[in-house]
KEKE-3310 file (N, C-alpha, C; in steps of 0.2 Angstrom, whole numbers, plus 5000, padded with zeros to 4 digits):
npx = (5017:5012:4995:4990:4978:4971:4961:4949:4951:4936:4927:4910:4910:4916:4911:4906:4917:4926:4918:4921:4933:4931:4925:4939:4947:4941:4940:4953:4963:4978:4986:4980:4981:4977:4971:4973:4960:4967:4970:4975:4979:4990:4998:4991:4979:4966:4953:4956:4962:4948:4939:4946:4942:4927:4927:4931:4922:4912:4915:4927:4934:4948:4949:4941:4944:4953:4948:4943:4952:4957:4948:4946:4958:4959:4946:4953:4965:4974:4977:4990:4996:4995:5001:4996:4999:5000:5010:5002:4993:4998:5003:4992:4986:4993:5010:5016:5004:5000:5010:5010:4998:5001:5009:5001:4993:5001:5005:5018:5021:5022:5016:5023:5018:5025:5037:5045:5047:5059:5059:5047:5048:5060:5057:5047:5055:5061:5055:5052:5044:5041:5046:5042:5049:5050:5053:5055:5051:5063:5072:5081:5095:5096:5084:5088:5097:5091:5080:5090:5094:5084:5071:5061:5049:5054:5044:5039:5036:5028:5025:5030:5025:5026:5034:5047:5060:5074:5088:5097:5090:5077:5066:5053:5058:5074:5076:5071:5080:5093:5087:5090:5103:5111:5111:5096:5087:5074:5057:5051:5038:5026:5020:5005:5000:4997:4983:4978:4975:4986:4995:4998:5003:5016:5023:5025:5034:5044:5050:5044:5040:5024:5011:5002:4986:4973:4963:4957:4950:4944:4933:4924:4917:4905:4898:4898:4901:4907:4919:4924:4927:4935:4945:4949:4953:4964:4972:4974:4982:4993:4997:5001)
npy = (4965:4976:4980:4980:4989:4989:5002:5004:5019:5030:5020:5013:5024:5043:5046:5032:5025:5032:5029:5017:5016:5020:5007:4996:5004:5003:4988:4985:4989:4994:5001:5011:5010:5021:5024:5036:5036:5029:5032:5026:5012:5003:4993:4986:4970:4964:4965:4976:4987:4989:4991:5006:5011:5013:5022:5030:5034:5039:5049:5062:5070:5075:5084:5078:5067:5072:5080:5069:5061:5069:5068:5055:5054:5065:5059:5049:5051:5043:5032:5027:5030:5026:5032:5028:5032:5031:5039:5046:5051:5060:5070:5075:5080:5088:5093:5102:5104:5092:5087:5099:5095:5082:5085:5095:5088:5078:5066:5056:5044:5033:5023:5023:5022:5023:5032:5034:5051:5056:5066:5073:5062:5064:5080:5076:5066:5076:5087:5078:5068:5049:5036:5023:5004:4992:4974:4961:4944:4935:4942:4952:4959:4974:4980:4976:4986:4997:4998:4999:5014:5020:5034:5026:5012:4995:4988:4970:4956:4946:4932:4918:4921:4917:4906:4912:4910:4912:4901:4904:4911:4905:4906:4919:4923:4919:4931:4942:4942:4944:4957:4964:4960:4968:4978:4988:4995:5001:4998:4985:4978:4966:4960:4954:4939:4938:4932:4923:4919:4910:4911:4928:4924:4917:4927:4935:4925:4928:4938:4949:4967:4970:4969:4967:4968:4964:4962:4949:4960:4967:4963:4958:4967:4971:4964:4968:4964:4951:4956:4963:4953:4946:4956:4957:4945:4943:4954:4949:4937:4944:4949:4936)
npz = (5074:5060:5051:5036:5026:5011:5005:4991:4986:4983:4978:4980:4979:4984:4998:5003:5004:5014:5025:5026:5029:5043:5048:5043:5055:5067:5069:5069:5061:5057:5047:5034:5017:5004:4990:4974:4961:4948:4929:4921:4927:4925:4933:4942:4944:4933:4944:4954:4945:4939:4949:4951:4938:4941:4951:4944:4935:4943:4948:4943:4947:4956:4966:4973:4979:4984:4995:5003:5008:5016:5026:5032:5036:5047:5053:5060:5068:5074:5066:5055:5036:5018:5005:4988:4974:4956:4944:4934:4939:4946:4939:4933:4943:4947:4950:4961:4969:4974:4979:4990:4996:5003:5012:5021:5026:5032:5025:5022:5019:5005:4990:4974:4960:4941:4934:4923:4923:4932:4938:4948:4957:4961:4967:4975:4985:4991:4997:5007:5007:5007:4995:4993:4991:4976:4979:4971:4974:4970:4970:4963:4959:4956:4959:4976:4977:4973:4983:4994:4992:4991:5000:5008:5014:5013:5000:5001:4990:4995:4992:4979:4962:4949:4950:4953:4960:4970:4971:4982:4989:4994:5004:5011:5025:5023:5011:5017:5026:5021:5016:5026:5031:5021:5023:5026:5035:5038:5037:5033:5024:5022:5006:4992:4989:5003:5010:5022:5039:5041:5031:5036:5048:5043:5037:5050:5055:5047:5048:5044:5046:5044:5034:5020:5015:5001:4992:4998:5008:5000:4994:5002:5006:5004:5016:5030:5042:5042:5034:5045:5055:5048:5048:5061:5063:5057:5062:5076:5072:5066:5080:5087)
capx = (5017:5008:4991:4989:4973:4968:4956:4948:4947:4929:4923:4910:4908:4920:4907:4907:4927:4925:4913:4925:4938:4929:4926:4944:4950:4937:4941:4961:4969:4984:4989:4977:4985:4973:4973:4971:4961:4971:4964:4979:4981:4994:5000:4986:4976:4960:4949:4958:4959:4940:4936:4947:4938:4921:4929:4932:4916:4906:4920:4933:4938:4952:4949:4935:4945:4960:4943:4938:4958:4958:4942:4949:4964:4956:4942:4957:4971:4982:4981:4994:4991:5000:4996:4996:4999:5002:5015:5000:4987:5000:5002:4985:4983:4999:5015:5015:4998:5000:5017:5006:4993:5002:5013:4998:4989:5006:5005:5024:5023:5020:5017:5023:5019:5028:5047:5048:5047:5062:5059:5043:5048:5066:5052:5041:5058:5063:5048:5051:5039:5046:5043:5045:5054:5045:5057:5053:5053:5067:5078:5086:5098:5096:5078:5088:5100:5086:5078:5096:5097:5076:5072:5054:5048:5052:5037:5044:5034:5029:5026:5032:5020:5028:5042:5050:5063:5080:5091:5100:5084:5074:5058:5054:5062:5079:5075:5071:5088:5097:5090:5093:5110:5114:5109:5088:5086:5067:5051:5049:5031:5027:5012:5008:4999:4994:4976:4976:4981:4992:5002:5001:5009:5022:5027:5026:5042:5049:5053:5041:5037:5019:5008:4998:4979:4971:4956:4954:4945:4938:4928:4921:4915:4898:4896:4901:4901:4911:4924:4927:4927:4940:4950:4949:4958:4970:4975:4975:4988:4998:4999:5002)
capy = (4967:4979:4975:4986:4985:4991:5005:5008:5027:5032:5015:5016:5032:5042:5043:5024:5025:5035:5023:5007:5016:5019:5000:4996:5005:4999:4981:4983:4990:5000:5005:5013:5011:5024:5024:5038:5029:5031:5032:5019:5006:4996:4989:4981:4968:4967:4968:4982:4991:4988:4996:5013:5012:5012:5027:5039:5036:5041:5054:5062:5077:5072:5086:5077:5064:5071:5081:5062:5058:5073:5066:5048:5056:5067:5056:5044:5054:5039:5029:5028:5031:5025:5036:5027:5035:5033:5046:5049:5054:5066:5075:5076:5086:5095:5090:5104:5103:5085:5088:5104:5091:5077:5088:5100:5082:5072:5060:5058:5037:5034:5022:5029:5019:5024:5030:5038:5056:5058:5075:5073:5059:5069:5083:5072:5065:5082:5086:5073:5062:5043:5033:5014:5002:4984:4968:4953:4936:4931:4947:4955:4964:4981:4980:4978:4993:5003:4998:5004:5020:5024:5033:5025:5006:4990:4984:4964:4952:4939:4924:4920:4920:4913:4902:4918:4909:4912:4897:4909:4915:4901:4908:4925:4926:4922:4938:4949:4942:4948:4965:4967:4961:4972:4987:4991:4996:5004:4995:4979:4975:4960:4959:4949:4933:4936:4930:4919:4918:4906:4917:4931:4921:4916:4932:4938:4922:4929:4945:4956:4973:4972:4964:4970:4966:4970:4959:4948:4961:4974:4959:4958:4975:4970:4961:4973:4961:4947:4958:4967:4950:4945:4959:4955:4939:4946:4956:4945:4932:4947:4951:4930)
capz = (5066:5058:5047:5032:5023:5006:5002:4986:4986:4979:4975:4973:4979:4990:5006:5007:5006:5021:5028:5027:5033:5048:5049:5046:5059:5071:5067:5071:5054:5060:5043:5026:5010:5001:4983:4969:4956:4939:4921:4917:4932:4921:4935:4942:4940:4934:4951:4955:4939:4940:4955:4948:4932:4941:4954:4942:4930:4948:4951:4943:4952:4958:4971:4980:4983:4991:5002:5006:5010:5023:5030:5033:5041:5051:5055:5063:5070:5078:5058:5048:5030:5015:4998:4981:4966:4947:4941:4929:4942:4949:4933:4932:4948:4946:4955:4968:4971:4974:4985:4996:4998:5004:5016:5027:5028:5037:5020:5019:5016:4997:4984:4968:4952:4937:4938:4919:4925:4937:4940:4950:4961:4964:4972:4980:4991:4991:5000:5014:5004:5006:4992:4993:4985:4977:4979:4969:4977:4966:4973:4959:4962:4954:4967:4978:4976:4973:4989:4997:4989:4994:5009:5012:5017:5006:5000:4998:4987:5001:4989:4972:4959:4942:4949:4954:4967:4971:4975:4986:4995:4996:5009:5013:5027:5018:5006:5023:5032:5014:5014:5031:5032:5016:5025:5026:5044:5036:5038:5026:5022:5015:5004:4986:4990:5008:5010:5025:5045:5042:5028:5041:5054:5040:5035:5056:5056:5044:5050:5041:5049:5043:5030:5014:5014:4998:4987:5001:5012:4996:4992:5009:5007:5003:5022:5034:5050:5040:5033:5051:5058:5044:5050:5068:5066:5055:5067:5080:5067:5069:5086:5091)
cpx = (5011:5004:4988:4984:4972:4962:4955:4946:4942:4926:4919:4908:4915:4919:4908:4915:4926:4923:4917:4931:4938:4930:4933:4948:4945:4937:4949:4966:4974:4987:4982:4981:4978:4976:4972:4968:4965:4967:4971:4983:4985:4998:4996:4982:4968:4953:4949:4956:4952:4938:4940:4942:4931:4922:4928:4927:4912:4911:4927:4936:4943:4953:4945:4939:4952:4955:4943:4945:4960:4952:4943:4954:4963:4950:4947:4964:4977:4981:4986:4992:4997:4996:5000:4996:5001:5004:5008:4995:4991:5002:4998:4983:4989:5002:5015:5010:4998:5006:5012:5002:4995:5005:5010:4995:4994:5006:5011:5024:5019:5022:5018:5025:5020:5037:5049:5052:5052:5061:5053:5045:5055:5060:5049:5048:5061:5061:5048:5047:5043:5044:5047:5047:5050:5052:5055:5056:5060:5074:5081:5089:5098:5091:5083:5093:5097:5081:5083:5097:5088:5076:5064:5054:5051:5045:5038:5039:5035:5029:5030:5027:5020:5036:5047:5056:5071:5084:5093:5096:5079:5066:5062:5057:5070:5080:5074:5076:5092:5095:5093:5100:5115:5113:5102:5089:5076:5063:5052:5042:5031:5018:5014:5006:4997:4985:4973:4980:4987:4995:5004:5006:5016:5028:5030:5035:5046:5053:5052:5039:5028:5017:5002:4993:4976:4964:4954:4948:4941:4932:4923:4914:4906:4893:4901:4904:4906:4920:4927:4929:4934:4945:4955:4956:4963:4974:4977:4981:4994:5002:5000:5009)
cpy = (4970:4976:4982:4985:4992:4996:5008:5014:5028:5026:5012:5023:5034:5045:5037:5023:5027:5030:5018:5009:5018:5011:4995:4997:5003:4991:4978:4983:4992:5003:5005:5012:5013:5024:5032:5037:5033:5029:5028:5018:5001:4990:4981:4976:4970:4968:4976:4988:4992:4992:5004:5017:5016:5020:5032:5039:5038:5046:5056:5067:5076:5079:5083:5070:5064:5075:5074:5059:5062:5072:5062:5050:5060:5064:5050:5045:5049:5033:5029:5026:5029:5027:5030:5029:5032:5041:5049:5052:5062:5071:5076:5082:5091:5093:5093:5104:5097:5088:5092:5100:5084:5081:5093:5094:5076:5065:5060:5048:5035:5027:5021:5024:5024:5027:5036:5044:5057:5064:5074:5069:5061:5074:5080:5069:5072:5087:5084:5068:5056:5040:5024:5010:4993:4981:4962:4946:4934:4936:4949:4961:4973:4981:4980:4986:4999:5004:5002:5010:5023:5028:5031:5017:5001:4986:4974:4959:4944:4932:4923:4918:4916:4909:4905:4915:4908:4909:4899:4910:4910:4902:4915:4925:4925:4929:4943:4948:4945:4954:4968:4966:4965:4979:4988:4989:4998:4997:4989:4976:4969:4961:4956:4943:4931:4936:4926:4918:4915:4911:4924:4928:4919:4921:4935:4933:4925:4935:4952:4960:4971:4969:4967:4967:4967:4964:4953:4951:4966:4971:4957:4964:4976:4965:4962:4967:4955:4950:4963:4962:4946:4948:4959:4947:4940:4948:4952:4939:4936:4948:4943:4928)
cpz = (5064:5053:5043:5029:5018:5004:4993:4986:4981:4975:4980:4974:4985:4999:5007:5009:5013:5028:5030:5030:5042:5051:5049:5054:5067:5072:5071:5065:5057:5055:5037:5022:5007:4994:4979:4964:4950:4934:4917:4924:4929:4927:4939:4940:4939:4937:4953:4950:4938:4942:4952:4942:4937:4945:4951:4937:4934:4948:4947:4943:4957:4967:4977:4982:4988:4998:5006:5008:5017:5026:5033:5039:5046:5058:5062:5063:5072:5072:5055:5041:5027:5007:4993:4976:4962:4948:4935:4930:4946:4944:4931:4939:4948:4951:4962:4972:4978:4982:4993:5001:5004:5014:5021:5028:5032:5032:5019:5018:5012:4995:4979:4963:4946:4936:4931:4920:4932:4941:4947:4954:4965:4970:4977:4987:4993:4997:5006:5013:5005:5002:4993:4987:4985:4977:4977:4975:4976:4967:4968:4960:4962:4960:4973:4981:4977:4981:4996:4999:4991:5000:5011:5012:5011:5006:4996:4998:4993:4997:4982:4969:4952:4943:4951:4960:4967:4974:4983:4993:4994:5000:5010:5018:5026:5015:5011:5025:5026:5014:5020:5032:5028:5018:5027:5032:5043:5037:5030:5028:5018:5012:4994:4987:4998:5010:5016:5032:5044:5037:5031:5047:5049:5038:5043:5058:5052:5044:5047:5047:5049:5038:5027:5015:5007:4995:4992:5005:5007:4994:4996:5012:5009:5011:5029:5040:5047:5038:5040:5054:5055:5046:5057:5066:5060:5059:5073:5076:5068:5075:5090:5089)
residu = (UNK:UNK:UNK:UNK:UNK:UNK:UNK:UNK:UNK:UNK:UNK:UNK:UNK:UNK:UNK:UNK:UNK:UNK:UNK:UNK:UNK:UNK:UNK:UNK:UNK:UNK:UNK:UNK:UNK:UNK:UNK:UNK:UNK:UNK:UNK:UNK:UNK:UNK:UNK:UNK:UNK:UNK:UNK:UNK:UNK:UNK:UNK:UNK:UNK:UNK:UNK:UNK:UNK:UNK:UNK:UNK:UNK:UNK:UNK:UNK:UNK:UNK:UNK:UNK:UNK:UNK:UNK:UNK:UNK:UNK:UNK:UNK:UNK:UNK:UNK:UNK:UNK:UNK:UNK:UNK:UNK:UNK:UNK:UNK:UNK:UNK:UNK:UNK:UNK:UNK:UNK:UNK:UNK:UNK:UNK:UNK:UNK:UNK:UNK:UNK:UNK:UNK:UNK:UNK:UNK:UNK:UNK:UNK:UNK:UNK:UNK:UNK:UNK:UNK:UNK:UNK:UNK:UNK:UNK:UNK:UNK:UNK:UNK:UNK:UNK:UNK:UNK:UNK:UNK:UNK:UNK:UNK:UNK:UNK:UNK:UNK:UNK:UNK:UNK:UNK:UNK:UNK:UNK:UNK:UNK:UNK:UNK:UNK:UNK:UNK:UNK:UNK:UNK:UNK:UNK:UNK:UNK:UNK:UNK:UNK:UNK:UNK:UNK:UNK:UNK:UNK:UNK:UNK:UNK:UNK:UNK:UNK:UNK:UNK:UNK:UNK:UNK:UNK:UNK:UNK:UNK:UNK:UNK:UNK:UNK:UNK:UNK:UNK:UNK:UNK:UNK:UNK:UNK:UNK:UNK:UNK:UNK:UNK:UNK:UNK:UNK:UNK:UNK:UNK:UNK:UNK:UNK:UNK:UNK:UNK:UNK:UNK:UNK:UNK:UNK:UNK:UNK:UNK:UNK:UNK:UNK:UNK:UNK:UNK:UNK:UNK:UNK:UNK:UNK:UNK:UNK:UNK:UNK:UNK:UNK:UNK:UNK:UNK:UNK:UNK)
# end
């Protein structure tokens, strides 16, 4: 099972970015999930939204940091990446631009928050971009249809948060055995509550591809040899 971890692009610079994504991948990441910051993270909480805020009040050249995404990528040719955007950061750099950029750099596995703008993410699959699809705990069904009809990974809410539970589905692996018997032959990630070997090991039963890392190790950030160490046996929870 794959072990994704979170980078905050350019927080708080995006040299350090650089730097930690070395350290991921020396630790045992196998997958980056890089970010864009946005100037409206509405989805996020407030950690996150934080570190964006902090990003682009040091940076907001939104060119230096797709320079510092072909650095990452370059720097670690056998990673896999996963882009992040807000529909509002890619209207800010301009669609094709954004598309050019994603497609001479091998970035075709996307996160794509927002949705208003059909037009833009029509291009972006259009393109060969894969956008993924979120799945609540609680499974509803439009998500899942929408998950159906995607051509990129499901990204499948590993725990529930407010109660969120579907008699039907009862444990994530339930909610992975339903998308798979409905058809998703694609990668299901789980992430949303993974913080701890033990809930790597539970998503690993339950039939997850791969597993979201994200505020347990950015907070890490601050103690290199602890947060590589953190990573190390993440991995290894994966791989037993």
């Amino acid at each position: 099972m794959k072990l994704i971890c979170y980078l905050s692009n350019g927080y708080p610079t995006i040299e350090s970015s650089i730097n930690i994504a070395k350290e991921y991948v020396e630790a045992g990441c196998d997958i980056i999930e890089v970010d864009f910051p946005s100037s409206n993270p509405f989805l996020e909480g407030e950690y996150i939204a934080g570190r964006m805020k902090t990003a682009l009040e040091n940076c907001s050249d939104y060119s230096c940091y797709m320079e510092g995404i072909k650095t990452i990528k370059n720097n670690h040719p056998n990673t896999k990446f996963i882009v992040l955007s807000y529909e509002n950061t890619i209207e800010s750099i301009g669609v094709e631009r954004f598309i050019e950029f994603c497609t001479q750099n091998g970035l075709y596995d996307m996160i794509y928050v927002g949705g208003d703008n059909q037009e833009i993410k029509s291009k972006l699959i259009e393109n060969g971009i894969k956008i993924s699809c979120y799945v609540q705990f609680h499974m509803p069904e439009e998500e899942i249809q929408a998950a159906l009809s995607s051509n990129g990974f499901v990204y499948m809410q590993a725990k529930p948060t407010t109660n969120n539970i579907n008699p039907k589905y009862p444990t994530l692996k339930d909610c992975i055995d339903e998308l798979k018997r409905r058809g998703i032959t694609r990668e299901i990630y789980a992430g949303v509550g993974i913080y701890t070997t033990e809930d790597i090991q539970m998503a690993k039963e339950a039939g997850a591809d791969g597993v979201f890392v994200g505020s347990t190790i950015l907070k890490l950030q601050t103690d290199i040899p602890k947060m590589k160490e953190t990573i190390e046996k993440f991995k290894k929870a994966c791989n037993e």
